[in-house]
C-alpha positions in Angstrom: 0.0 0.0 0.0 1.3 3.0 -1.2 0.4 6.3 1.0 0.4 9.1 -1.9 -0.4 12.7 -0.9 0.3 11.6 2.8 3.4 11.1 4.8 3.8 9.0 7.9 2.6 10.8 11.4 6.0 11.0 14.0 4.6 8.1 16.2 4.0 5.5 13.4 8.0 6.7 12.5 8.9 6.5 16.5 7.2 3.1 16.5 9.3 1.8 13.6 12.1 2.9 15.3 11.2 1.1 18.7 10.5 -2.2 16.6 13.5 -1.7 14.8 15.4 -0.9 17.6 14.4 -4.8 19.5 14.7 -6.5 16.3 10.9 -6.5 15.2 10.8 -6.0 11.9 8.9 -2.6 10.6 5.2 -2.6 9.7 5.2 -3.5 6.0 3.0 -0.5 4.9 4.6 1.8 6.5 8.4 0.1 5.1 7.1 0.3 1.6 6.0 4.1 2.3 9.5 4.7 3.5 10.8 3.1 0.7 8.7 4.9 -1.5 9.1 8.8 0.2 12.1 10.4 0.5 10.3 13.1 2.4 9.3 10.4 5.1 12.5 8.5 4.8 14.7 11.7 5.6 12.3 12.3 8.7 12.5 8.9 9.5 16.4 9.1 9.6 16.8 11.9 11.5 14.8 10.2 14.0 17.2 7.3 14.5 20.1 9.8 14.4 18.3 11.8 17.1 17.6 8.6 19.2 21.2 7.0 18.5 22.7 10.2 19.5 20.6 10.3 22.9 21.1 6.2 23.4 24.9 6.9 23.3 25.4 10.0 25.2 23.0 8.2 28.2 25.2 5.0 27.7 28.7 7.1 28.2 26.9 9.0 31.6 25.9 5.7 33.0 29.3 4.2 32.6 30.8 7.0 34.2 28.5 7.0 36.9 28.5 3.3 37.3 31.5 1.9 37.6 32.3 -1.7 38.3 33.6 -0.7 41.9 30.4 0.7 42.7 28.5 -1.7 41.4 30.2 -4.3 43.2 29.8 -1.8 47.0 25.7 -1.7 45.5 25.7 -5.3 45.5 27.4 -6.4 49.0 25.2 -3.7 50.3 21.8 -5.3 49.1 22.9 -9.1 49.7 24.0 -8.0 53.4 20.6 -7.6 54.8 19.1 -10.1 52.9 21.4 -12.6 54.0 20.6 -11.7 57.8 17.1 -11.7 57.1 16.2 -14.9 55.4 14.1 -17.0 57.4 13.2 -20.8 57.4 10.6 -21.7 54.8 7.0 -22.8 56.0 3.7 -24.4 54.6 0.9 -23.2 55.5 -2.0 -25.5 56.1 -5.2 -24.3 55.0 -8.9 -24.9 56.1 -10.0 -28.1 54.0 -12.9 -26.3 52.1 -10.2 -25.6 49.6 -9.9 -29.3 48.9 -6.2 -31.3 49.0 -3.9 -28.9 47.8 0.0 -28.9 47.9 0.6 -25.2 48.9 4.3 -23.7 48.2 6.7 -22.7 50.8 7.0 -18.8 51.5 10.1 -16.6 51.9 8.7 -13.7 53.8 10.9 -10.6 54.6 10.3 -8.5 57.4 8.5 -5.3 56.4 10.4 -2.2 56.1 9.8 0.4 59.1 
């Protein structure tokens, strides 16, 4: 389907960049119209430069900001009171109205104050 007279709204381009961009392949109408437009395929490239630009500049930040030091002090720091607070797994035995059922075993964590 060829869209002649019309060009392709920003979200249907943001959308084919989001499918694109986890390996879904575009919707075919709206690839053929690319194909076809060079209005719409300009846009549509300036998009995924825009994007890309904004992907890598956030990738570069978060390096910086998360190194593999900290990452590693972020991790010891979660496990520790995890470790302290794991208690013994129980089943709990329910009225019989709910028939013979094998209920799993519950981790529970203490709430948080």
């Amino acid at each position: 389907m060829i869209y002649r007279g019309h060009h392709l709204q920003e979200e249907r381009l943001f959308d084919s960049y989001l499918a694109e961009r986890s390996g879904t392949p575009i919707d075919p109408p709206v690839a053929e119209h690319l194909a076809d437009c060079r209005q719409c395929e300009a846009q549509y490239a300036d998009l995924v430069d825009c994007m890309d630009t904004i992907r890598a500049q956030g990738d570069a930040e978060a390096a910086e900001l998360l190194t593999p030091e900290r990452l590693r002090l972020q991790h010891q720091q979660i496990l520790r009171p995890i470790e302290h607070a794991r208690l013994a797994a129980r089943v709990i035995d329910l009225p019989g109205q709910f028939g013979p059922r094998t209920m799993t075993a519950l981790n529970r964590l203490p709430d948080p104050l």
